[in-house]
N, C-alpha and C positions, 0 to 999 in steps of 0.2 A: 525380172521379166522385162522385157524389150517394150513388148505391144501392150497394154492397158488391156484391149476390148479381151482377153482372156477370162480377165480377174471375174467379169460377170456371168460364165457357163459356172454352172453348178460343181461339177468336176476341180475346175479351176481354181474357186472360190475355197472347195476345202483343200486342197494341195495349198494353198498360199497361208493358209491359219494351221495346217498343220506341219511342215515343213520350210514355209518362206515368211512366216508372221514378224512382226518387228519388234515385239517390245515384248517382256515382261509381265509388266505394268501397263497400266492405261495412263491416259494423261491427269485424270483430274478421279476424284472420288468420286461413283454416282450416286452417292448420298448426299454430298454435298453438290453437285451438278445442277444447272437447271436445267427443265425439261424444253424440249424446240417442240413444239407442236406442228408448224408448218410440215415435219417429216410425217406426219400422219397421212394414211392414203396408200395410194397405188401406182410407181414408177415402170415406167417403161423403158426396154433399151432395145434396141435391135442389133445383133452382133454382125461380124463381117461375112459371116455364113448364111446369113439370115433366117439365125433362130431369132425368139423373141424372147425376152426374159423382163419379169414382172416380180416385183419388191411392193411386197407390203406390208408396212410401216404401222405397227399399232402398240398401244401402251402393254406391257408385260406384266401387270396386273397389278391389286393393292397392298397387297404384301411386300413389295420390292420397289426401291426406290423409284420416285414419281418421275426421273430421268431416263430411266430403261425400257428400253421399246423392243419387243421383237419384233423379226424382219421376218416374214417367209420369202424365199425365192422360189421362182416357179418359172422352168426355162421350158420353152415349146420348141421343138428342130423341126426344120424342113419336112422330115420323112414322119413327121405326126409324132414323134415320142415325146415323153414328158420326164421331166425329173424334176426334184424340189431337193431342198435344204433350207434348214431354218438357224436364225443367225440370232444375238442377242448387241443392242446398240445402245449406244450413249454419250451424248455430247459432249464436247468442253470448249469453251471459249476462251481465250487466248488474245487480249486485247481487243483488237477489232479480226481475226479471225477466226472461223469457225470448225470442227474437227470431230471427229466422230472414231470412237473406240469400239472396236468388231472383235466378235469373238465367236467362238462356233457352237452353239446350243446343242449340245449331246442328248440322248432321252434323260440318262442317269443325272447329268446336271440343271438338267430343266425340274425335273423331281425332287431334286436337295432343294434348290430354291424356293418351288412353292411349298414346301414344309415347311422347310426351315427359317424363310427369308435369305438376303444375300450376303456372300459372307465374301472377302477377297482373297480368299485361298482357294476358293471354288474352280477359278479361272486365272490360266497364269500365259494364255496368247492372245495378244492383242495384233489386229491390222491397223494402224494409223492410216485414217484419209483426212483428208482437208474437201472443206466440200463446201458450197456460198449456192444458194436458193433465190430466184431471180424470177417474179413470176410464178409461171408451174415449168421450172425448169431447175435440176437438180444437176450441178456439175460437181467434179469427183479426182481430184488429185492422190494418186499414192505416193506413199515417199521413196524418192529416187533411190535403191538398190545402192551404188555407188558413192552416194554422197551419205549413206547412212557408216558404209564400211569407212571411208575417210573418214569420216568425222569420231568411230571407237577407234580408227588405226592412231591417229592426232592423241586419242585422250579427251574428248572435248565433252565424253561422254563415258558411262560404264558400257560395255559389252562385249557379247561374245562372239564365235565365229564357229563354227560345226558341218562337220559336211550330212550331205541328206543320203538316202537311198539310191538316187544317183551319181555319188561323189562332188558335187557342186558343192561349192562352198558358199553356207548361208549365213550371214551376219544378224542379229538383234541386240536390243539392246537390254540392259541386264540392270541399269542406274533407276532408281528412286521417280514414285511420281513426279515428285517436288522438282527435284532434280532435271526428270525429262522435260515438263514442262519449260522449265526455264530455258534449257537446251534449245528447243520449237521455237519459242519465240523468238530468241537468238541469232537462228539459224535463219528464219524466213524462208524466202522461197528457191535458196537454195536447195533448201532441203526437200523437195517436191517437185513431182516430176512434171516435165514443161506441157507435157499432153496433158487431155483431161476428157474426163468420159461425162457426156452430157444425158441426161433422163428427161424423159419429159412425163410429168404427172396425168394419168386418167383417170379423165373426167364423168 
């Protein structure tokens, strides 16, 4: 995707974890993750249409790792309608940067969870962002589409390539936590796209 402010309508958001997601794998375990509190709360974005879309960020309960936050999103359009989707989040740190592992909370896998607890067969799409909290201001990097496909066409990394519903050809990556992990931090900020979607926290 070209434009970023996309990724935040609700619509968008599941086309991009179901057909344009990037990994596998998450970067880091969120059993062993630690938890970012600061994401606790309620973000704002306003898109270029001038909907509103609002992220709220809260713990996903005691059974399941103390890193895992669901998000509800909650987008308002111009013409009064509403839509939501709710997402499931979880940090990793990566030296001195910060990153955040997205996936799409289904009813049926929101329910295996609180049963069962987490299991990582549960969930096999991840969106990777890079994302640095500054204040109440939440900025938001996806990884560069292109430089993800170079980087499995190289080798530099495991992964695959598949086309979607609409014949587009979409790349993820298919190699080991451990593995991707290393790859990120390797990569830097080549690997992430030079815009960035800015949120501001309400108060």
């Amino acid at each position: 995707m070209k434009k970023l402010c996309p990724l935040l309508s609700v619509a968008a958001l599941s086309l991009l974890l179901t057909s344009c997601f990037d990994s596998k794998n998450p970067l880091s375990d969120p059993q062993q993750s630690k938890p970012d509190d600061r994401l606790s709360g309620v973000w704002r974005f306003r898109g270029e249409s001038g909907e509103m879309n609002y992220y709220h960020f809260g713990h996903a309960g005691e059974k399941l790792p103390a890193s895992l936050m669901r998000v509800v999103n909650v987008q308002h359009t111009p013409d009064g309608k509403m839509q939501s989707a709710e997402l499931l989040v979880f940090p990793t740190t990566i030296g001195d940067k910060t990153y955040l592992n997205v996936t799409e909370a289904k009813p049926p896998q929101l329910k295996l969870i609180q049963e069962k607890g987490w299991a990582d067969e549960t969930f096999n799409e991840y969106l990777l962002l890079r994302y640095q909290i500054t204040g109440d201001v939440l900025t938001i990097q996806l990884v560069d589409q292109e430089a993800k496909k170079r980087a499995v066409e190289a080798g530099k990394i495991k992964g695959m390539s598949e086309k979607d519903r609409d014949g587009n050809t979409r790349v993820h990556f298919t190699d080991t936590t451990e593995n991707l992990a290393k790859f990120v931090a390797e990569a830097g900020d080549d690997l992430f796209s030079k815009d960035a979607l800015r949120l501001e926290r309400v108060k």
